[in-house]
N, C-alpha and C positions, 0 to 999 in steps of 0.2 A: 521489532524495530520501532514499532510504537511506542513501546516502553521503553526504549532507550532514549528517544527524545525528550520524552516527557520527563524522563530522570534530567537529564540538559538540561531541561528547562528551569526545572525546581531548582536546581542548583546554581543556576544564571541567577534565578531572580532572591535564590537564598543571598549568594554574592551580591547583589546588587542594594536587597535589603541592610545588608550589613557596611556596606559601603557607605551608604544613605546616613547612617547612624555614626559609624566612623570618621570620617571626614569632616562632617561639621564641630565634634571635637578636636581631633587635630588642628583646626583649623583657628579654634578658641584658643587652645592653647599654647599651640603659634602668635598668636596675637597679645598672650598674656606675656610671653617670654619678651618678645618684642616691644611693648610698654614696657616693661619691667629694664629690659636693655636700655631704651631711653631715659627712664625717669635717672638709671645710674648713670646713664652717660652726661645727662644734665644738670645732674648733682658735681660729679667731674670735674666736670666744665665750670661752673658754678666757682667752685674750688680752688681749681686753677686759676681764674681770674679773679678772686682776689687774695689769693695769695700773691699771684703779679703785682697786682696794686698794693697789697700791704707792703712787699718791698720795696717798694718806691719810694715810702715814706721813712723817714726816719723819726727813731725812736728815741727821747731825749730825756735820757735819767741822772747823769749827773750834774750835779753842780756848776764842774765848770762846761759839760756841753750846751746848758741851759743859757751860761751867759754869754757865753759864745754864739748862740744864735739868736739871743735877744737884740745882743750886741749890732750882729749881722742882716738883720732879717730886714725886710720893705714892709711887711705888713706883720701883725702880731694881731689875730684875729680871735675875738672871745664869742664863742660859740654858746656862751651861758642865755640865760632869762636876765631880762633889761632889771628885776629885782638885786639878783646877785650880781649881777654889774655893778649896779648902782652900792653894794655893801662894800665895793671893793676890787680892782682888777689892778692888770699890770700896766704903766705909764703906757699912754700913746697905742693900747688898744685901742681896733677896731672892733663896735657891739654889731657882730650879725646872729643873733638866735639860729642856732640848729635847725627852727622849723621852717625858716626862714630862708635858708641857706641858697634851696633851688630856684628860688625867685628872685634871690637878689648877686646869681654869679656877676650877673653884668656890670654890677656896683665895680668887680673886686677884678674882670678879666685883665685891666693892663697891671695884672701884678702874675700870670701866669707863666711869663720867664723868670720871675722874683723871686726870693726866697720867701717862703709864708711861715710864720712859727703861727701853729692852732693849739687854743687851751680850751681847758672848759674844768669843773671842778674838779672831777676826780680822771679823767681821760678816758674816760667814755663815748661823750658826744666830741669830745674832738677826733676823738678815731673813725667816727664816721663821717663829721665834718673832712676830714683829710681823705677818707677814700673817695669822696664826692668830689674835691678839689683835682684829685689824680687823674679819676675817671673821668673828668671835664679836662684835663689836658693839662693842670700845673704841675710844673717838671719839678720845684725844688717846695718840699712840704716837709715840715717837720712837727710834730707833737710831741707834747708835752704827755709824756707816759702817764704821770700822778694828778695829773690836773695840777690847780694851784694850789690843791690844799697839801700834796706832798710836799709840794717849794717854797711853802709861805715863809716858811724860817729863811729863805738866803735871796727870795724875790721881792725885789721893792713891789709892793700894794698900795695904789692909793685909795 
């Protein structure tokens, strides 16, 4: 009977050893799957908003959409360096630098019901200039796909 316990025992405490050892993997594991679930769900997410906001914005490639909302627009904002401005922008631009942008909404919020036409050379930094206008709450954004260097041929420059 003695020996029957003691087999118990060894094998409780074999179990228990194994347990000890298991568990705190699983456990890792669980927790890596689990980051792992987040980092994609926040990537996702990520994703999804802005692609929300990229559609918000409109994309303005031809010819006549461009004069059409030059034509239209309350503000026509150049997101370039005060250099390239100064070589050259479109009539009655407003110069807010890109780097500039988050410090100076306030300049530009009574135009957030307004139509805003955003340029910048090639449509780079207007395309983040305009997800920043979205994401701050301006309803009607539109960019200039090519910057102005695609438009120079049919945008008045001065």
């Amino acid at each position: 009977m003695k020996q029957l316990n003691n087999d118990k025992l060894k094998k409780t405490i074999l179990v228990l050893l194994l347990l000890s050892f298991t568990v705190p993997v699983f456990v890792k594991v669980a927790n890596g799957f689990s980051s792992k679930t987040n980092n994609e769900t926040a990537k996702r997410e990520i994703m999804e908003f802005n692609q929300n906001i990229g559609s918000k914005i409109k994309q303005l490639v031809s010819k006549e959409e461009i004069l059409e909302s030059l034509g239209s627009a309350d503000l026509i904002l150049d997101v370039r360096t005060p250099a390239e401005f100064a070589q050259g922008h479109i009539k009655g631009a407003k110069l807010i630098p890109i780097s500039e942008l988050q410090k100076k909404l306030d300049d530009i919020k009574k135009y957030k019901d307004s139509k805003v036409f955003v340029y910048c050379r090639s449509g780079n930094r207007s395309m983040v200039a305009s997800r920043i206008l979205v994401s701050e709450g301006f309803k009607d954004v539109e960019n200039l796909t090519d910057g102005i260097i695609g438009f120079k041929r049919f945008l008045s420059v001065n």
